[in-house]
N, CA and C atoms as an extended XYZ file, in Angstrom:
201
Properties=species:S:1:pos:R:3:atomname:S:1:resname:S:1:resid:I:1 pbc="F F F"
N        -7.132      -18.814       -6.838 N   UNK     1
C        -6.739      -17.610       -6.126 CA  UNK     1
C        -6.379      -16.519       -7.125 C   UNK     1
N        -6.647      -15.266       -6.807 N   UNK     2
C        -6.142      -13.968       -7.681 CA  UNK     2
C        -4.461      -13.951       -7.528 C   UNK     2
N        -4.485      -13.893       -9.005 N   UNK     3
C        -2.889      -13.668       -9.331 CA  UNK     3
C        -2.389      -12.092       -8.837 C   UNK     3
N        -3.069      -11.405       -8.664 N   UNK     4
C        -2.406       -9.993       -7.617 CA  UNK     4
C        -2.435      -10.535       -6.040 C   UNK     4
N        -3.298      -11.527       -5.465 N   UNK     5
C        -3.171      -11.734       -4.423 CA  UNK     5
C        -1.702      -12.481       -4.450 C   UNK     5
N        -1.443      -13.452       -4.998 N   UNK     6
C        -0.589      -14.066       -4.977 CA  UNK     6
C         1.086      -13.102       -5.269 C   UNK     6
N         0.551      -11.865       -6.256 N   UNK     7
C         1.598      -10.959       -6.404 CA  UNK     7
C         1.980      -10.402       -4.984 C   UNK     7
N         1.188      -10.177       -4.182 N   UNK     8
C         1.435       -9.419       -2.972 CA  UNK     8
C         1.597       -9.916       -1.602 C   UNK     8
N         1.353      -11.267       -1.848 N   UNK     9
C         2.793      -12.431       -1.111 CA  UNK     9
C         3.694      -12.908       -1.302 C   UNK     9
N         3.696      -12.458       -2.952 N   UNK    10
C         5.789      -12.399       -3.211 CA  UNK    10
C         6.218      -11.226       -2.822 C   UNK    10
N         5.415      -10.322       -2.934 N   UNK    11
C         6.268       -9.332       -2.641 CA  UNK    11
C         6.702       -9.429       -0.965 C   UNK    11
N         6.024       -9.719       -0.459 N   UNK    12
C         6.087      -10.226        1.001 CA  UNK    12
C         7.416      -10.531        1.511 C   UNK    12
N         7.367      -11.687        0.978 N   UNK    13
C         8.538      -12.728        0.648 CA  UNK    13
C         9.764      -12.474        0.291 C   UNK    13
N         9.158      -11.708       -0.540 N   UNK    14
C        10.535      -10.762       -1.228 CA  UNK    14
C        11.263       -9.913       -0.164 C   UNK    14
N        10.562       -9.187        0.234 N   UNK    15
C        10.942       -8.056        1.348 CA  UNK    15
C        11.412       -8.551        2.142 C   UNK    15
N        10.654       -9.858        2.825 N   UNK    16
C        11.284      -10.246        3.897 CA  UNK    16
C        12.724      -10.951        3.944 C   UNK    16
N        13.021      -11.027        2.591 N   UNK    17
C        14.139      -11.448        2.129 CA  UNK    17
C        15.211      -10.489        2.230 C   UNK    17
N        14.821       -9.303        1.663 N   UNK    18
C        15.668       -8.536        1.742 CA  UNK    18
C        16.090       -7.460        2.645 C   UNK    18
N        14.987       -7.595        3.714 N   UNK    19
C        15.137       -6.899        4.629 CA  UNK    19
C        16.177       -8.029        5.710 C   UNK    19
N        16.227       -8.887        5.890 N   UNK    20
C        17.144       -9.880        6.774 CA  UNK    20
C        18.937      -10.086        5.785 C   UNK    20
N        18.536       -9.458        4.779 N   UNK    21
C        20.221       -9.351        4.089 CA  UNK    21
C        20.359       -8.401        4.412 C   UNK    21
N        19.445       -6.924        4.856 N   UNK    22
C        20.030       -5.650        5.194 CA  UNK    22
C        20.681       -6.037        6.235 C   UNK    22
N        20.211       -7.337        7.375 N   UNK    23
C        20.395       -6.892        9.096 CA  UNK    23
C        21.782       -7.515        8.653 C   UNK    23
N        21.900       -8.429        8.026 N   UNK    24
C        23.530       -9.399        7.533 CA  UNK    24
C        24.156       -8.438        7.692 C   UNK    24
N        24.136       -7.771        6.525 N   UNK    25
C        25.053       -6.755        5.925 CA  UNK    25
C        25.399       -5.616        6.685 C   UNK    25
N        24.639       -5.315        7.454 N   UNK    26
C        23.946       -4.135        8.362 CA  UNK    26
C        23.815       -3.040        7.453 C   UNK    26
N        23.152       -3.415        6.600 N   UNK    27
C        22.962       -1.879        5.885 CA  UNK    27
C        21.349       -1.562        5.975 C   UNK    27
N        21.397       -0.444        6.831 N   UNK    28
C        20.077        0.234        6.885 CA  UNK    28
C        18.880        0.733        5.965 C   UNK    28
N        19.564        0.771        4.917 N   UNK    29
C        18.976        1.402        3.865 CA  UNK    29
C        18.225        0.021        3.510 C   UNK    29
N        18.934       -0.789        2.852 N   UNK    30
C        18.453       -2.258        2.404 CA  UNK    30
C        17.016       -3.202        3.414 C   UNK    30
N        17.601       -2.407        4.733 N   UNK    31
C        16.308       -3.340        5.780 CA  UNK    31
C        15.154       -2.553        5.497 C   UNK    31
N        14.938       -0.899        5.269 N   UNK    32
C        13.873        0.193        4.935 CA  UNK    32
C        13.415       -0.630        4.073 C   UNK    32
N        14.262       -0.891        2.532 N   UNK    33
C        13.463       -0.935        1.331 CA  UNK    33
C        12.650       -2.619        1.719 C   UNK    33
N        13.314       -3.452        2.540 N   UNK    34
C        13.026       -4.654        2.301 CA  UNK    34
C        11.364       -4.313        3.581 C   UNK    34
N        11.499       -3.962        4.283 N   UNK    35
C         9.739       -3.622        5.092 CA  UNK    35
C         9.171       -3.107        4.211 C   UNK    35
N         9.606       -2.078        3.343 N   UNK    36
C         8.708       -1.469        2.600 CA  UNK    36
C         7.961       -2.137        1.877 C   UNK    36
N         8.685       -2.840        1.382 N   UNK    37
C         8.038       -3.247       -0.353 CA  UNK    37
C         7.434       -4.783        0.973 C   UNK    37
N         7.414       -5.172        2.393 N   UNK    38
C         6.374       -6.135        2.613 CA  UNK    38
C         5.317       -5.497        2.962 C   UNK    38
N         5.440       -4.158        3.329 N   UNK    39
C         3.846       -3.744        3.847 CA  UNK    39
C         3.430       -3.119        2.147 C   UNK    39
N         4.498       -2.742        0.908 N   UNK    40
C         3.405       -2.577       -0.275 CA  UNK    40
C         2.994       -4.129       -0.498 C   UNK    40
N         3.435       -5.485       -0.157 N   UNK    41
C         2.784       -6.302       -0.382 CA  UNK    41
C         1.960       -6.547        0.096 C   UNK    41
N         1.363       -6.725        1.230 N   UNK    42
C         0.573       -6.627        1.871 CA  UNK    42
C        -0.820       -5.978        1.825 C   UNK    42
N        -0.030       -4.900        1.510 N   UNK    43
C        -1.384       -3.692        0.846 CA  UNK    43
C        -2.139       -4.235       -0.014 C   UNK    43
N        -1.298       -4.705       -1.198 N   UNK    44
C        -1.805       -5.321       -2.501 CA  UNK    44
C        -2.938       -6.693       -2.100 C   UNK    44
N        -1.989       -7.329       -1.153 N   UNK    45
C        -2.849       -8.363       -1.013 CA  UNK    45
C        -4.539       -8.108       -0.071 C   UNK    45
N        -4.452       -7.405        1.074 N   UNK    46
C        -5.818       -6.841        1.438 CA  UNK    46
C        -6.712       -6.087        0.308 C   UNK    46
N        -6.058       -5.168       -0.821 N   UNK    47
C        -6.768       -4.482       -1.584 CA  UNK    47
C        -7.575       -5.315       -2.042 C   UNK    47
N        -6.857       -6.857       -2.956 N   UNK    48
C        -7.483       -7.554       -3.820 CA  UNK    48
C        -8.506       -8.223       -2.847 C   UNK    48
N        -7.915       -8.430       -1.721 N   UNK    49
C        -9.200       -9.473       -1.098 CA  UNK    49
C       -10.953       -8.752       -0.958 C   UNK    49
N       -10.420       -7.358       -0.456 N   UNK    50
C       -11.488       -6.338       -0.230 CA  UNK    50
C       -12.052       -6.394       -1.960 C   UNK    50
N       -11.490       -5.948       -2.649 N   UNK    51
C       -12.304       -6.132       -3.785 CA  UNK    51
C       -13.522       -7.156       -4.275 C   UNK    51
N       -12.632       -8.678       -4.036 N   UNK    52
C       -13.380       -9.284       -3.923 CA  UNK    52
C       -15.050       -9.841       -3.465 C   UNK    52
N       -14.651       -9.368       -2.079 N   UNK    53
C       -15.516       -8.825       -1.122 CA  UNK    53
C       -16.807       -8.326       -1.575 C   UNK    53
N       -16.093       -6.907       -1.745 N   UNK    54
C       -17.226       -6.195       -2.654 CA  UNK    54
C       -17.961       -6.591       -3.436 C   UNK    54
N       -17.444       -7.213       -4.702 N   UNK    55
C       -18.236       -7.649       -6.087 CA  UNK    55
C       -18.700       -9.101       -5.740 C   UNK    55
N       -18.261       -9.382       -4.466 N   UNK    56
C       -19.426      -10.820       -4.437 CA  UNK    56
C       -20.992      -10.171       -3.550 C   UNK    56
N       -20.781       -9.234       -2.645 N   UNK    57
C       -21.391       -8.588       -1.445 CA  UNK    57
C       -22.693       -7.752       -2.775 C   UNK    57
N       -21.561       -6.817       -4.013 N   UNK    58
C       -22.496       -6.281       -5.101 CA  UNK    58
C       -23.622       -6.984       -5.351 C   UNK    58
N       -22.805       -8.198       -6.008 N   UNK    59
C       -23.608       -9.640       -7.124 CA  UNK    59
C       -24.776       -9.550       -6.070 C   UNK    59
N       -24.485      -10.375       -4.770 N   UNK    60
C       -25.346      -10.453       -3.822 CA  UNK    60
C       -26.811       -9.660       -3.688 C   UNK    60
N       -26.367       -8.504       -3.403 N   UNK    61
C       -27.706       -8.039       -2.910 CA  UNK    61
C       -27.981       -7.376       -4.383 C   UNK    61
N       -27.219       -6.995       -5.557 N   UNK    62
C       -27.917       -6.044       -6.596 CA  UNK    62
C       -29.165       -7.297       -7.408 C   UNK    62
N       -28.987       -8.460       -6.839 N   UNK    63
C       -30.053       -9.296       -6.942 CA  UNK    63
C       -31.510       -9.139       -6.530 C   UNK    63
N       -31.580       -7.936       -4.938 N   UNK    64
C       -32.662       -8.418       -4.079 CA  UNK    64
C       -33.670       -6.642       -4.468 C   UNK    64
N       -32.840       -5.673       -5.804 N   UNK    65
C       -33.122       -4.414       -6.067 CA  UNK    65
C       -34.082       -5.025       -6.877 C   UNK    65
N       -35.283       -4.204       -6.569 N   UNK    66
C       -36.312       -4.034       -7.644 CA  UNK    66
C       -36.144       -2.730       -8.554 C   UNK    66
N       -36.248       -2.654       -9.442 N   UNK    67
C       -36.041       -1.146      -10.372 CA  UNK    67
C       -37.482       -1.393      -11.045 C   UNK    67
């Protein structure tokens, strides 16, 4: 597996961590940053997959180009 994919389900993890110590604590600010940083994980993790995607989808057909 890609080590950015895997970065962007800690961050996940992370968030979701810290967004459930905001609700403890009730501090609002702390639950913002803790969604935030799961949907920047998240992000990270669709980016890398889409990448992937791509450069296998590339490999793929830049095979079937005649030049």
């Amino acid at each position: 597996m890609n080590k950015d994919i895997d970065e962007g389900k800690a961050k996940q993890v992370k968030g979701k961590a810290r967004e459930e110590a905001g609700k403890a604590a009730d501090d609002t600010s702390m639950e913002i940053d803790g969604a935030s940083e799961q949907v920047l994980g998240k992000i990270q993790e669709e980016w890398e997959k889409q990448k992937g995607i791509s450069k296998k989808h590339w490999t793929t057909n830049s095979r079937n180009l005649s030049v």
